[in-house]
Structures are given as structure tokens and as C-alpha cells.
N, C-alpha and C positions, 0 to 999 in steps of 0.2 A: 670393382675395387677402386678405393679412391687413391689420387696420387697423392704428390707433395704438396704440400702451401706455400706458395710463393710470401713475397713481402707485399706489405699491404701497401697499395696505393695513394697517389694525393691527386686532390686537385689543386693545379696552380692559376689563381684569379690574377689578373693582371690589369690594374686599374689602368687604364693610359693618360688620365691624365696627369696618374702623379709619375710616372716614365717622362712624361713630357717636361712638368715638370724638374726631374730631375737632369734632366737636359739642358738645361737653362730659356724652355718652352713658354710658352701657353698654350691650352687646348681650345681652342673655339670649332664650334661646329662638326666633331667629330676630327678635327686637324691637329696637331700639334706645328704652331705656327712658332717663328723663332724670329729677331729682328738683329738688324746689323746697320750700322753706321754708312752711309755711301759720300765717297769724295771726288769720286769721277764719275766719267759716264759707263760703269761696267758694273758686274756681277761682284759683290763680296758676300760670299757665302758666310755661315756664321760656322764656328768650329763645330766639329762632331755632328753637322746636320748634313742629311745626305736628301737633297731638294729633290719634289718633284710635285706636277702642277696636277691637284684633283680638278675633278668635272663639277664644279658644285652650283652656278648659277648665282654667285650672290648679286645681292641688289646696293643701293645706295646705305639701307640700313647697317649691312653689315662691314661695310667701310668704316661707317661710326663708330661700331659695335669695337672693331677692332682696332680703332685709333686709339679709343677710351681705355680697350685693355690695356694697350702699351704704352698711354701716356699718361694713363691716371687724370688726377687732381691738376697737372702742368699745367703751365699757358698757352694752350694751343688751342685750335678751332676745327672744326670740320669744316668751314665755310670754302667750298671749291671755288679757284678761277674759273671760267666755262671756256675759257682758251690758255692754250700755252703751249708746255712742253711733253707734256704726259699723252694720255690718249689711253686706247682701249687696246691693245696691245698684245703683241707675242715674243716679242726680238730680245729677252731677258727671262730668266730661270726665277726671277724671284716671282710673287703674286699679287704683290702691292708697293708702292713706293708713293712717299705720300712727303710734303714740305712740313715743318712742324712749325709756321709761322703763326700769328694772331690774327692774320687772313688772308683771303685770297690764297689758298694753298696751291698748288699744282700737283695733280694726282698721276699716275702710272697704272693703272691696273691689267692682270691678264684676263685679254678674253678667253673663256671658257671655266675659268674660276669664278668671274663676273658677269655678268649681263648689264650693268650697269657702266655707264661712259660719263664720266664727268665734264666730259668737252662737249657734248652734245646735250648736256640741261645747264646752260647757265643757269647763274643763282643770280644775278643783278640788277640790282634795280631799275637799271634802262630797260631792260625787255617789255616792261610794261607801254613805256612808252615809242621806244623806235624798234619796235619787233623785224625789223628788216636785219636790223644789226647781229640782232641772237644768233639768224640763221647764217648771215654774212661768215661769222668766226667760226667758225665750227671745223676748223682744221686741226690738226693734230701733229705730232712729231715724233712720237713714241721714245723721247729721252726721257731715260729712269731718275736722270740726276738731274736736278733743278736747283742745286744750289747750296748749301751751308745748310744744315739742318735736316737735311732729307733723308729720311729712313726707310728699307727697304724689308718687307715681311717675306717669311721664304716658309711654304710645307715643309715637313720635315719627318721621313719616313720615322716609325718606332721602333 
């Protein structure tokens, strides 16, 4: 014998990146990344994002990839310092901090989000000629904050 019928069911599709979106996100890469203003040397989390660092490997490209998203058409450059104050980094929650100068930027990134070290490939034009120098600077500081302009990109669970 047959029982009751229940109520008929749904499926509920959840796009994420318009959750991200509405978060005041962007999704790259399967992340919803969110960005915030920095004025010292510490963490400012962005509202209603609750950070935490994937394993994703990115490379130099996606440093670009993610400047562009967040800075559009602006006047800014990818063009890395190969020394400063940034580094390859763990000692901050966010996963990128980057200068938004017309060049010579200073980058932050977290390793294991990255694979990619901006202090270790200069971009300048001396390396061609006194390659002693490239390797000479290749130190690091792991300051997130570099200065006026500098924004900091943060994962952001969904």
C-alpha cells in the first residue's frame, strides 16, 4: 500500500559568484576575493568577510590578473620592485597587498596562495647588465604596508 506524498522538492543552485558578488567581492579563481584600504602595518579585514588562506599556487600572472580586476582601467601598473618591503610571506591573514603606484610597486604576497615572489625576479633594467646586483638584493621584510595607496586582497569564505 502506498503512503502520503510529501511536498515536492527543490533544487537550490547557488552561483558563487554572484554571493560574492553580493558581498562586495570578486570571484577569481574559484575565490571570492574582497579588498580593503591599508594605513598601517596590520590586518584590516573588509566587513562581513570572514578570511582564510586557500592552497592555490598562483604564479606572477595571477597577481596581474588580480590587480586588473580590482583596479580596472586606473593608473596603475604591475611593474614590481625586486626589493623592498613585501616578500613571500605568512605574518598576515590577508593574500596580497600590493602598492598602486605608476611603478616600481611593492608587493606582499602569501606563500602557499602563491608560488610566485616578487623580491626574487627583479624586473630592471640593470640585471641585464650588473647581474651581481639582482642577486645581491633579494631580501625581504614581509611589511604588508608600504605606504599610501596600498591595498590589501583578503579570501573570503561564502
Amino acid at each position: 500500500m502506498k503512503g502520503m506524498t510529501g511536498p515536492q522538492g527543490s533544487i537550490h543552485i547557488i552561483q558563487l559568484s554572484k554571493v560574492c558578488q553580493e558581498k562586495g567581492g570578486k570571484y577569481y579563481g574559484g575565490v571570492c576575493l574582497m579588498e580593503s584600504t591599508l594605513t598601517t602595518n596590520r590586518d584590516n579585514y573588509p566587513a562581513g568577510c570572514s578570511a582564510y588562506q586557500p592552497y592555490m599556487y598562483w604564479s606572477h600572472q595571477d597577481y596581474i590578473n588580480i590587480n586588473k580586476l580590482f583596479r580596472g582601467n586606473k593608473h596603475s601598473t604591475e611593474h614590481v620592485r625586486g626589493w623592498g618591503n613585501g616578500g613571500l610571506c605568512t605574518n598576515y591573514g590577508a593574500i596580497l597587498a600590493y602598492t598602486n603606484w605608476h611603478s616600481n610597486n611593492h608587493v606582499w604576497a602569501r606563500y602557499g596562495v602563491f608560488h610566485w615572489n616578487a623580491h626574487h625576479q627583479y624586473t630592471g633594467w640593470h640585471c641585464h647588465w650588473w647581474w651581481w646586483s639582482c642577486w645581491r638584493y633579494h631580501y625581504q621584510h614581509c611589511h604588508i604596508y608600504n605606504g599610501a595607496g596600498t591595498s590589501a586582497i583578503y579570501a573570503c569564505r561564502l
